[in-house]
Every structure is written in C-alpha cells, then in structure tokens.
VEXDREN-66978 format. One record per residue: residue in one letter; chain; x, y, z of N, C-alpha, C in turn. Coordinates in Angstrom, 2 decimals. Layout:
<vexfi type="A" mol="A" n_X="X" n_Y="Y" n_Z="Z" ca_X="X" ca_Y="Y" ca_Z="Z" c_X="X" c_Y="Y" c_Z="Z"/>
...
This chain:
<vexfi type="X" mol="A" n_X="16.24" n_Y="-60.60" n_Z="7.26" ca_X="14.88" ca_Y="-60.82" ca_Z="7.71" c_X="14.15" c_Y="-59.48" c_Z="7.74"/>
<vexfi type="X" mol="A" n_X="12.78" n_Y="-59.66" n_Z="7.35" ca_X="12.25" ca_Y="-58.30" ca_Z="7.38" c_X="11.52" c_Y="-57.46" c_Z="8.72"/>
<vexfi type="X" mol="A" n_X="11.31" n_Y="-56.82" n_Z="8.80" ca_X="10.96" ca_Y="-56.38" ca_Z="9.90" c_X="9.21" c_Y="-56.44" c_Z="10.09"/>
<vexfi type="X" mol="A" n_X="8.90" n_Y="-55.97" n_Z="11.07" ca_X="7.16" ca_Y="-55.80" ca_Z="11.56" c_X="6.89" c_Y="-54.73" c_Z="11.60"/>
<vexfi type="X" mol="A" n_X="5.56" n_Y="-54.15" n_Z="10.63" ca_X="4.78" ca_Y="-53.02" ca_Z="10.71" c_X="3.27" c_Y="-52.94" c_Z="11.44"/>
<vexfi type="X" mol="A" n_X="3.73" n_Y="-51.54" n_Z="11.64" ca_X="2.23" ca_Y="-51.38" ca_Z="12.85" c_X="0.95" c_Y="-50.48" c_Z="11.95"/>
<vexfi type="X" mol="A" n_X="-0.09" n_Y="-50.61" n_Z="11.90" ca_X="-0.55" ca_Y="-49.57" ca_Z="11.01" c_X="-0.97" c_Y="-48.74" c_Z="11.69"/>
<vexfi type="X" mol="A" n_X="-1.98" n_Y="-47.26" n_Z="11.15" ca_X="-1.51" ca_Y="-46.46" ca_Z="11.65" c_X="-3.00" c_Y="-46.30" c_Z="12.61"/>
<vexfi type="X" mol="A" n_X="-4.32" n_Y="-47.31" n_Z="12.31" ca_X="-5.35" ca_Y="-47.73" ca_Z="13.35" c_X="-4.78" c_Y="-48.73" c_Z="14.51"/>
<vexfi type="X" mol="A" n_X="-3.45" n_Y="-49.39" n_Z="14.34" ca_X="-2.91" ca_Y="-49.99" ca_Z="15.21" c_X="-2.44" c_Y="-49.93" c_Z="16.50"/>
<vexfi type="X" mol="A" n_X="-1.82" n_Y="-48.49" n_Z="15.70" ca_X="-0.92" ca_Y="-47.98" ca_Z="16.59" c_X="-1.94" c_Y="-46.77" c_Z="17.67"/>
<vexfi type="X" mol="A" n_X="-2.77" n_Y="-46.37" n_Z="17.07" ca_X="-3.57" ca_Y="-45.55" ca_Z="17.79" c_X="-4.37" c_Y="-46.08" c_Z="18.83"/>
<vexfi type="X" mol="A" n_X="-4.81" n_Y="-47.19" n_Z="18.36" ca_X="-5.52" ca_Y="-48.22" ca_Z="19.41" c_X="-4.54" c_Y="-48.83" c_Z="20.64"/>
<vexfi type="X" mol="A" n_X="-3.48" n_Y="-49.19" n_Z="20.20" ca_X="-2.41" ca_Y="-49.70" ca_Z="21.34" c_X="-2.27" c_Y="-48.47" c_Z="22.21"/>
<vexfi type="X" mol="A" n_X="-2.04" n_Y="-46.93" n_Z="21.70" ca_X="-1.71" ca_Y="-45.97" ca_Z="22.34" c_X="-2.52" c_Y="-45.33" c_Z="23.23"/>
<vexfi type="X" mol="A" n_X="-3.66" n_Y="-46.00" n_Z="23.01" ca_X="-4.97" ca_Y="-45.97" ca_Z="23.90" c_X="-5.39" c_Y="-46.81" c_Z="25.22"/>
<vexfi type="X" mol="A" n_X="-5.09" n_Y="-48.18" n_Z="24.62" ca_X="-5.26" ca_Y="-49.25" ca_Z="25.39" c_X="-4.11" c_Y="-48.67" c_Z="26.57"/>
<vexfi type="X" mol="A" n_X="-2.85" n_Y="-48.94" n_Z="26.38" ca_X="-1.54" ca_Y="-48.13" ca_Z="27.28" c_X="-2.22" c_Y="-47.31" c_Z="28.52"/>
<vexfi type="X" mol="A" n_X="-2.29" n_Y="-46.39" n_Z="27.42" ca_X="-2.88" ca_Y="-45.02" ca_Z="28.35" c_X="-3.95" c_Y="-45.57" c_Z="29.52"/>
<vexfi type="X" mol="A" n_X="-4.48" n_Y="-46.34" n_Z="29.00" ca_X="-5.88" ca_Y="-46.71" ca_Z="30.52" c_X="-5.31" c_Y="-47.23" c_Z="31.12"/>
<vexfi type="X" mol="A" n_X="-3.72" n_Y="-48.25" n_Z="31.25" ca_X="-3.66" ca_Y="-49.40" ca_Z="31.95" c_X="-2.45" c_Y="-49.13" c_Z="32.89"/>
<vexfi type="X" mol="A" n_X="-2.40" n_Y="-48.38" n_Z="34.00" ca_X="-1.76" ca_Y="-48.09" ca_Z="34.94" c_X="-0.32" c_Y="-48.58" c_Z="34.82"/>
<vexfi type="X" mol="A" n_X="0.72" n_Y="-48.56" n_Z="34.34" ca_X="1.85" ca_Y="-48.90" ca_Z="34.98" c_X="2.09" c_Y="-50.12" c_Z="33.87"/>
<vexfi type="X" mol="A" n_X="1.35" n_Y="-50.06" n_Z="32.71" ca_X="1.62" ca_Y="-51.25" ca_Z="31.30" c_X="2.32" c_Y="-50.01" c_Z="30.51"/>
<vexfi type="X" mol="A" n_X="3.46" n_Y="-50.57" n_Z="29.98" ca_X="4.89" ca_Y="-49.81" ca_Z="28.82" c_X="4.02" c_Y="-49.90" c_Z="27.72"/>
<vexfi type="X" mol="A" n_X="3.77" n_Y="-51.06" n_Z="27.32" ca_X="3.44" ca_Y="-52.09" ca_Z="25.89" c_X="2.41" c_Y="-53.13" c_Z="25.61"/>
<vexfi type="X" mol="A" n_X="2.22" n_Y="-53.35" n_Z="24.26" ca_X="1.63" ca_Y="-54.28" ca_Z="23.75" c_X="2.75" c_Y="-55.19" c_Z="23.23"/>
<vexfi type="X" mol="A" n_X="2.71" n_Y="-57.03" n_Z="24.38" ca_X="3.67" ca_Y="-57.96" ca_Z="23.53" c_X="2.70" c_Y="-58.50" c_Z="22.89"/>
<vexfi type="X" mol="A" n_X="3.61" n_Y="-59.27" n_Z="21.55" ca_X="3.01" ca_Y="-60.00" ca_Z="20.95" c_X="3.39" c_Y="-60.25" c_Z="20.38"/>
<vexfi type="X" mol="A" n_X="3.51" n_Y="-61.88" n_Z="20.48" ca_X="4.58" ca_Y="-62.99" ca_Z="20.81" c_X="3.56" c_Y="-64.45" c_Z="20.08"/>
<vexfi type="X" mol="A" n_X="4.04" n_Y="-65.67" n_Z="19.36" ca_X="3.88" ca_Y="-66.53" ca_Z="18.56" c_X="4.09" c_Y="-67.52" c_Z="19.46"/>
<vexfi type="X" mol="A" n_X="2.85" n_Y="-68.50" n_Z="20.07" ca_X="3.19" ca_Y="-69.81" ca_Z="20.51" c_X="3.04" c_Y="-71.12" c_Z="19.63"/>
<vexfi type="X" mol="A" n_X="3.65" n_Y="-72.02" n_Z="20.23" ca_X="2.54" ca_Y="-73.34" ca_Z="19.63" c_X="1.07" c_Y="-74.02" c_Z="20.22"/>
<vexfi type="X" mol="A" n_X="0.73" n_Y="-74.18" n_Z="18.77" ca_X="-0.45" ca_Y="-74.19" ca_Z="19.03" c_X="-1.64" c_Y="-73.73" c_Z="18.16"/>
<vexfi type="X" mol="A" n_X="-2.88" n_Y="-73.75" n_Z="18.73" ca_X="-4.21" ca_Y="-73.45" ca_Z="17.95" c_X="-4.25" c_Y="-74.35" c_Z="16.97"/>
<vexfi type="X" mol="A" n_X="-5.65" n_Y="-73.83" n_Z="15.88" ca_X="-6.05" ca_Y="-75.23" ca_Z="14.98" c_X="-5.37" c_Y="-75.09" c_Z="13.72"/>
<vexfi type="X" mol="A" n_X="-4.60" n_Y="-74.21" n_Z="13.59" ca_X="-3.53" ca_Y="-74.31" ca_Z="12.57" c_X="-1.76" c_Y="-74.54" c_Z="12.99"/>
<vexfi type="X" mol="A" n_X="-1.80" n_Y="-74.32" n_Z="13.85" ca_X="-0.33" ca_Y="-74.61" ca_Z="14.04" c_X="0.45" c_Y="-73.65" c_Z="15.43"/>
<vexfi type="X" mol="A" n_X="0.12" n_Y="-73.11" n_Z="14.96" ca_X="0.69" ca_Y="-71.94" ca_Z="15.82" c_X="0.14" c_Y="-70.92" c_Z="16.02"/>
<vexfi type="X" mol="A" n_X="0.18" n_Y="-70.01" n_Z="17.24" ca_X="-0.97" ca_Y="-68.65" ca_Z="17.73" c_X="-0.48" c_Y="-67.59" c_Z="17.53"/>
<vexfi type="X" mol="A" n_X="-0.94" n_Y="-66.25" n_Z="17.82" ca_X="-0.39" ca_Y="-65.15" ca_Z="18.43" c_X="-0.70" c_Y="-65.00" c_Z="19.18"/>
<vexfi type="X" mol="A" n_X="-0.14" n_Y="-64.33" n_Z="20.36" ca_X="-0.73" ca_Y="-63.80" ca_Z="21.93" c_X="-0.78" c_Y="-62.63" c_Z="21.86"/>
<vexfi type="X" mol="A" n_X="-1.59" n_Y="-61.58" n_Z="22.55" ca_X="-0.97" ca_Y="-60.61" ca_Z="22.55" c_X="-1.44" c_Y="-60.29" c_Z="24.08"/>
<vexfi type="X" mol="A" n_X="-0.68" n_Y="-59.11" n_Z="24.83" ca_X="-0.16" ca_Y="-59.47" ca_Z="26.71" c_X="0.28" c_Y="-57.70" c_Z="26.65"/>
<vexfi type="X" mol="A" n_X="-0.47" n_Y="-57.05" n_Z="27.73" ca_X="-0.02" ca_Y="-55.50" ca_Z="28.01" c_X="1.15" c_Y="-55.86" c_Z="28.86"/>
<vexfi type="X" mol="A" n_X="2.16" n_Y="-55.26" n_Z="28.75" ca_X="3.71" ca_Y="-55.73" ca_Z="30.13" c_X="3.65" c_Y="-54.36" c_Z="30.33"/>
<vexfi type="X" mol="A" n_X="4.42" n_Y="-54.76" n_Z="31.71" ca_X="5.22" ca_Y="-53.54" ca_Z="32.04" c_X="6.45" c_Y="-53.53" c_Z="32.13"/>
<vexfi type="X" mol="A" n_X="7.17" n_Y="-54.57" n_Z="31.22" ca_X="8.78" ca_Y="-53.91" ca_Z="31.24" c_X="9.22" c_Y="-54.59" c_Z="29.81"/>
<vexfi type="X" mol="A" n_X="10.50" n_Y="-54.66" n_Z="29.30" ca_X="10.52" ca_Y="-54.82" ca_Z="28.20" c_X="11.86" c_Y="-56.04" c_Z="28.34"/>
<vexfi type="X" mol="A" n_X="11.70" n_Y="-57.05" n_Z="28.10" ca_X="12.83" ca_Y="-58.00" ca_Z="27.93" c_X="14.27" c_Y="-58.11" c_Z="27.10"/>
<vexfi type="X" mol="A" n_X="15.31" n_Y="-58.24" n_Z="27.42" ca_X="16.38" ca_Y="-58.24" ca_Z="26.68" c_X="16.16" c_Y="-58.76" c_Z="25.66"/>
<vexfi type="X" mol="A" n_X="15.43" n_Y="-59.25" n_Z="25.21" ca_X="15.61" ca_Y="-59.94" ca_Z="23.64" c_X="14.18" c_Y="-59.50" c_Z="23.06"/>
<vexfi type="X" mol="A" n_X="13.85" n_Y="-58.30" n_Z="23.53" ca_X="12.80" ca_Y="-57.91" ca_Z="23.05" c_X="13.26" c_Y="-56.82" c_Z="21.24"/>
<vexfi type="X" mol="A" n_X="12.52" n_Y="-56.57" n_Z="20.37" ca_X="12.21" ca_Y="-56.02" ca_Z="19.56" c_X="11.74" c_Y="-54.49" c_Z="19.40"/>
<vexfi type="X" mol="A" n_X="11.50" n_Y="-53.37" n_Z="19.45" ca_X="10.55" ca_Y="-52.86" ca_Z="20.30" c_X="10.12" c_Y="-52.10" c_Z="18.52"/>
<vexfi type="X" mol="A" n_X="8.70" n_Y="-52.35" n_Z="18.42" ca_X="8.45" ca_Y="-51.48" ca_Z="17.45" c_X="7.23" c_Y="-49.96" c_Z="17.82"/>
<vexfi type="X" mol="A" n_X="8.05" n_Y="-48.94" n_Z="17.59" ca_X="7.53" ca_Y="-47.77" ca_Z="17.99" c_X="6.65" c_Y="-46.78" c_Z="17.10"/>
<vexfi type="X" mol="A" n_X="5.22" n_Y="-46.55" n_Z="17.30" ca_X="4.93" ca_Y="-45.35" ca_Z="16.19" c_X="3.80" c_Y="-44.57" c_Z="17.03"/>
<vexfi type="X" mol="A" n_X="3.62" n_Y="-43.60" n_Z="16.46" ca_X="2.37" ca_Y="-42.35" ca_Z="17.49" c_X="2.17" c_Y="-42.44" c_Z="18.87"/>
<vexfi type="X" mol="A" n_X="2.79" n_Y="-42.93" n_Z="19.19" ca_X="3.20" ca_Y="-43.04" ca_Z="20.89" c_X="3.00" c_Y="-44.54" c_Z="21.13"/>
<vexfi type="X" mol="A" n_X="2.77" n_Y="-45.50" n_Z="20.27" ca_X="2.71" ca_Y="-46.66" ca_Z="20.46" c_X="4.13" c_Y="-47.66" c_Z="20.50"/>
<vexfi type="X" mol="A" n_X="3.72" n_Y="-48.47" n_Z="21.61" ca_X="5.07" ca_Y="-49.30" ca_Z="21.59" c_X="4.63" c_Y="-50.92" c_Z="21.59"/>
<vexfi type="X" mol="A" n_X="5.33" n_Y="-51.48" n_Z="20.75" ca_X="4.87" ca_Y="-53.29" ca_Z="20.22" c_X="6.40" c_Y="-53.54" c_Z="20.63"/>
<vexfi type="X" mol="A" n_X="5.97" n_Y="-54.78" n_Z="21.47" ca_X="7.16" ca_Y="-55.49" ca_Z="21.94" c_X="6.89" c_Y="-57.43" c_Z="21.45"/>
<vexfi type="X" mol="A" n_X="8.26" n_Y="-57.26" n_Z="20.52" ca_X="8.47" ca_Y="-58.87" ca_Z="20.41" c_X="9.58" c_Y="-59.58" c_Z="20.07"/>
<vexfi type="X" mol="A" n_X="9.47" n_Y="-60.88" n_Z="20.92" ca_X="10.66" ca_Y="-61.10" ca_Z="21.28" c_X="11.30" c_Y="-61.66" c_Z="19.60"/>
<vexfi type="X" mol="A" n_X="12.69" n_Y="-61.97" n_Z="19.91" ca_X="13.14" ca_Y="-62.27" ca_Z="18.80" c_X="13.29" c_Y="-63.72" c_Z="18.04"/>
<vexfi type="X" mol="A" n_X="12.40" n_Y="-64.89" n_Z="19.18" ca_X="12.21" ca_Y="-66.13" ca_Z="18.36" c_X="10.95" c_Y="-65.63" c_Z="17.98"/>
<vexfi type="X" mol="A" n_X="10.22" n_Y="-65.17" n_Z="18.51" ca_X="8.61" ca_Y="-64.82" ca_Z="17.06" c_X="8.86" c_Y="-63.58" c_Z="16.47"/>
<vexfi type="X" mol="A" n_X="9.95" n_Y="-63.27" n_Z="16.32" ca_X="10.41" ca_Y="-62.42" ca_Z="15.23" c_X="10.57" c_Y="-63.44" c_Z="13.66"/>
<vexfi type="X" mol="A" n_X="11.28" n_Y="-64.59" n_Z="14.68" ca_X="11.34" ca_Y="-65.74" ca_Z="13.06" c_X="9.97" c_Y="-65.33" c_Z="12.44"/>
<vexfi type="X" mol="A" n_X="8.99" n_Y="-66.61" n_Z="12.95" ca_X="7.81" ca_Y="-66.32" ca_Z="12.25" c_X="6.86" c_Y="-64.91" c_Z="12.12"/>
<vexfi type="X" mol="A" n_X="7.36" n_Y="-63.79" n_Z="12.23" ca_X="5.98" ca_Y="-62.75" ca_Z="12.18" c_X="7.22" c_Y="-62.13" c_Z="11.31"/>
<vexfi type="X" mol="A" n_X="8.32" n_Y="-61.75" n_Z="10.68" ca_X="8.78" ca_Y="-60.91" ca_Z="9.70" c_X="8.02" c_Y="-60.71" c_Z="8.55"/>
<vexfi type="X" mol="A" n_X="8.01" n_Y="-59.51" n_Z="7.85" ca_X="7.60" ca_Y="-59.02" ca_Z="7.05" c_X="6.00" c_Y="-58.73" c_Z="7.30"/>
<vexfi type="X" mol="A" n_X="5.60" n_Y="-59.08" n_Z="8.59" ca_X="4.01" ca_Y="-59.13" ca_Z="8.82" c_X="4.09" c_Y="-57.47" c_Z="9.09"/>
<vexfi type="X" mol="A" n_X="2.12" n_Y="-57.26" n_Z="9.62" ca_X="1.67" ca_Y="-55.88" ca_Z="9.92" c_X="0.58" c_Y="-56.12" c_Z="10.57"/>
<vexfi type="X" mol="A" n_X="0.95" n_Y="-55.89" n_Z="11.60" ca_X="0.04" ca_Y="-55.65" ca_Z="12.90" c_X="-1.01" c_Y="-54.14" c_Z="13.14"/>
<vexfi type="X" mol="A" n_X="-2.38" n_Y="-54.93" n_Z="12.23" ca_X="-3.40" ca_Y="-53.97" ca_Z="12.27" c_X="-4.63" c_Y="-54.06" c_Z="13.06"/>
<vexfi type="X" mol="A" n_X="-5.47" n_Y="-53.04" n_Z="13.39" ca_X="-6.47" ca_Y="-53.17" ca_Z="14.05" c_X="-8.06" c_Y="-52.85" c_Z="13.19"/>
<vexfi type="X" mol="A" n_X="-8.59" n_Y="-53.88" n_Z="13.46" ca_X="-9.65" ca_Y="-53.55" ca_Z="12.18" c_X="-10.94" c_Y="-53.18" c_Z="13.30"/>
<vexfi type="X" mol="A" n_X="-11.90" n_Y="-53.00" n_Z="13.25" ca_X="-13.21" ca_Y="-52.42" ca_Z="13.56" c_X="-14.29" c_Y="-52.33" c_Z="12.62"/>
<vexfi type="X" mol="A" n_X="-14.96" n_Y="-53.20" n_Z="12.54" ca_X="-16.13" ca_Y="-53.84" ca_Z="11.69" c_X="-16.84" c_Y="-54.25" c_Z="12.03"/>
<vexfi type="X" mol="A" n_X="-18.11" n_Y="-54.61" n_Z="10.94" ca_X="-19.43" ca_Y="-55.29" ca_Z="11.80" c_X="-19.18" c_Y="-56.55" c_Z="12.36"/>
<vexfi type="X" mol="A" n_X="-18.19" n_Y="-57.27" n_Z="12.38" ca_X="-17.55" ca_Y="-58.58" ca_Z="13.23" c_X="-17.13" c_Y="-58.45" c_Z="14.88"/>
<vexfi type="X" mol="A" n_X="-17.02" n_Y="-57.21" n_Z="14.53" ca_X="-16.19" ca_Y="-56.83" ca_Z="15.97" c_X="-15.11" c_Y="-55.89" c_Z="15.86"/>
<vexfi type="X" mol="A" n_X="-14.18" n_Y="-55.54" n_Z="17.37" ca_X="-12.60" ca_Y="-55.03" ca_Z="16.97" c_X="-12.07" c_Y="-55.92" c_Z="17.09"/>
<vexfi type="X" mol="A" n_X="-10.62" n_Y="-56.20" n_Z="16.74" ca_X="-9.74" ca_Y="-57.15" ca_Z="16.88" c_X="-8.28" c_Y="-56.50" c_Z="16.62"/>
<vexfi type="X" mol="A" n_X="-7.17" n_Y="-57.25" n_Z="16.68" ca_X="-5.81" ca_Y="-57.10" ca_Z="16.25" c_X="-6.00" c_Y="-58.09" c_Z="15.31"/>
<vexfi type="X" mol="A" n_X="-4.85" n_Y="-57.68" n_Z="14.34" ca_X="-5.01" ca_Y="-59.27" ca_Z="13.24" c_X="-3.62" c_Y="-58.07" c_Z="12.32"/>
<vexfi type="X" mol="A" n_X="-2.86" n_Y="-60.01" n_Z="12.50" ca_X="-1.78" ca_Y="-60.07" ca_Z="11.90" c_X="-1.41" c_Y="-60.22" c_Z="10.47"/>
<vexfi type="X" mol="A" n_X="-1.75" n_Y="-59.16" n_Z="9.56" ca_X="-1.33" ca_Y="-59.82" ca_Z="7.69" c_X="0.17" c_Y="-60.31" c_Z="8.39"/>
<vexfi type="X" mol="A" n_X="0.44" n_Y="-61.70" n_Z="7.82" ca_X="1.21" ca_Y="-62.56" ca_Z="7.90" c_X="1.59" c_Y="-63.01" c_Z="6.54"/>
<vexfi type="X" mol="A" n_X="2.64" n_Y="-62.29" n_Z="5.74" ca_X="3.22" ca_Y="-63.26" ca_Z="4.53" c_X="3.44" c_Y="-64.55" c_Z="4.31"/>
<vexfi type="X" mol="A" n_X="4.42" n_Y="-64.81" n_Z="5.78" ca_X="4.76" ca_Y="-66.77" ca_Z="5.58" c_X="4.05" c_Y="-67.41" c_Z="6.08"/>
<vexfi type="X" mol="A" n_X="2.41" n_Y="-67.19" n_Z="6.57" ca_X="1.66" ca_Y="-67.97" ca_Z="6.64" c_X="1.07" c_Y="-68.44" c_Z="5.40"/>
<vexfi type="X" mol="A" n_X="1.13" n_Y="-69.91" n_Z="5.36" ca_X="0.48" ca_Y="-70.25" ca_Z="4.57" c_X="-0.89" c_Y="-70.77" c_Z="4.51"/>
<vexfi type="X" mol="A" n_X="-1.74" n_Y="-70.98" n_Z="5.59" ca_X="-2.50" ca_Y="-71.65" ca_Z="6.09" c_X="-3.29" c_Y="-70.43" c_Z="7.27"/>
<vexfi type="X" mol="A" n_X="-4.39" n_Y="-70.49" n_Z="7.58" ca_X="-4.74" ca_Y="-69.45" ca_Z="8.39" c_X="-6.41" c_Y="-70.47" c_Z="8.95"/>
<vexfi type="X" mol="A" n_X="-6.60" n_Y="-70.09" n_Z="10.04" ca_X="-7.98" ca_Y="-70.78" ca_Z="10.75" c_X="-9.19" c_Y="-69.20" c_Z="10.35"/>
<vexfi type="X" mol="A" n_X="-10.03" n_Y="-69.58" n_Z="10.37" ca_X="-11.42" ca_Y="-68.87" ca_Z="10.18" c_X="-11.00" c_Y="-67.81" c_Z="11.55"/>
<vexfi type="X" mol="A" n_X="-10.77" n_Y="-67.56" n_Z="12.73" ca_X="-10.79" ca_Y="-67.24" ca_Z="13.53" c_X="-9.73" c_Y="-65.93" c_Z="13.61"/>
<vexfi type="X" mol="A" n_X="-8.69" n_Y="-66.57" n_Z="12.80" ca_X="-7.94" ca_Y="-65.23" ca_Z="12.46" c_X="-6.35" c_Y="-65.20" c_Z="13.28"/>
<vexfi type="X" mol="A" n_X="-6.32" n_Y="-65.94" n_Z="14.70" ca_X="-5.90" ca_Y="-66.24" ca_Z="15.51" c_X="-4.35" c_Y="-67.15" c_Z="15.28"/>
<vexfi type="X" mol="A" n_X="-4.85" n_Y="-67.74" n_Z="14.47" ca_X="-3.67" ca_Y="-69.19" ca_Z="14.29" c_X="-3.50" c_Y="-69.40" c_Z="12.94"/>
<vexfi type="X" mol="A" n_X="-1.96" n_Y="-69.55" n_Z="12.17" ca_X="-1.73" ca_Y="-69.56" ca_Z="11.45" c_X="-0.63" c_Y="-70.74" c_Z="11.26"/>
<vexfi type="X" mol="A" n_X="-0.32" n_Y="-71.15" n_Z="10.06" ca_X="0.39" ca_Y="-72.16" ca_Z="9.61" c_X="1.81" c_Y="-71.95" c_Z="9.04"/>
<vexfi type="X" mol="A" n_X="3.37" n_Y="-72.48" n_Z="8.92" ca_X="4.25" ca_Y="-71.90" ca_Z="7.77" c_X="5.20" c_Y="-72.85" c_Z="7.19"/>
C-alpha cells in the first residue's frame, strides 16, 4: 500500500495552524462515512497521537492518520491551496473515483 504525501504549502500551513493552538501535537485526518459521494474527510487538531495512528512528518509539520483511513487515502497528497475560492485542505485522491463539487467527499 502506498503511503500519504504532504506538500510542501501543506505542511507549512499545518505548522502554523499547530503553533497558534495551545497544547494541539497535530493535524488528524481521518475518512468517515458519508457526504454526497460516499465518504468524507475530517480533518481535527489533537493533542495526542493514537496507537494506530500513522504519523506523517515534514517542516515541522505533523499529519496524523489512523490506519483504517489509511485503506482509503494511500497514495493520496494532502495539499493546501489558497485561491480566489478561498483556503482549504484538499486531498488529490487516486482511488477516488467519483468526487462532489465541494471537494470534501469522495467515492471508490
């Protein structure tokens, strides 16, 4: 199975967000069921890191996820875009096949 990449506006933004938030380790972000395609992403500042956590590390950034939405998010890349839409996180997702306008919920 392949692993999860952070890019490198990703990781700078998470390492930011961190920094303001008193006593938060990480950014999780974690795959429920659900939304208008099938299934979501969440994403949740923690402050501790779970045994079956993942931990992906870069520029002082730390992404935590667990290892059943490891199934579905492999080979993905967890980037942060900033555009005339807005900021956001948004997941390039390979085994999605299906994706909602929203960006949020994906299909596989």
């Amino acid at each position: 199975m392949n692993g999860v990449d952070l890019s490198d506006a990703a990781a700078k933004r998470i390492a930011k967000i961190v920094a303001g938030e008193p006593g938060k380790i990480a950014l999780r972000v974690s795959v429920e069921g659900g939304g208008c395609s099938g299934f979501s992403y969440k994403f949740d500042l923690v402050d501790k890191r779970n045994d079956d956590d993942i931990a992906i590390e870069k520029a002082g950034a730390t992404v935590l996820i667990d290892d059943v939405s490891l199934v579905y998010m492999g080979g993905s890349v967890i980037d942060f875009v900033d555009d005339l839409m807005g900021q956001s996180f948004q997941v390039r997702n390979p085994n999605a096949v299906a994706s909602c306008g929203c960006g949020t919920s994906f299909s596989i």
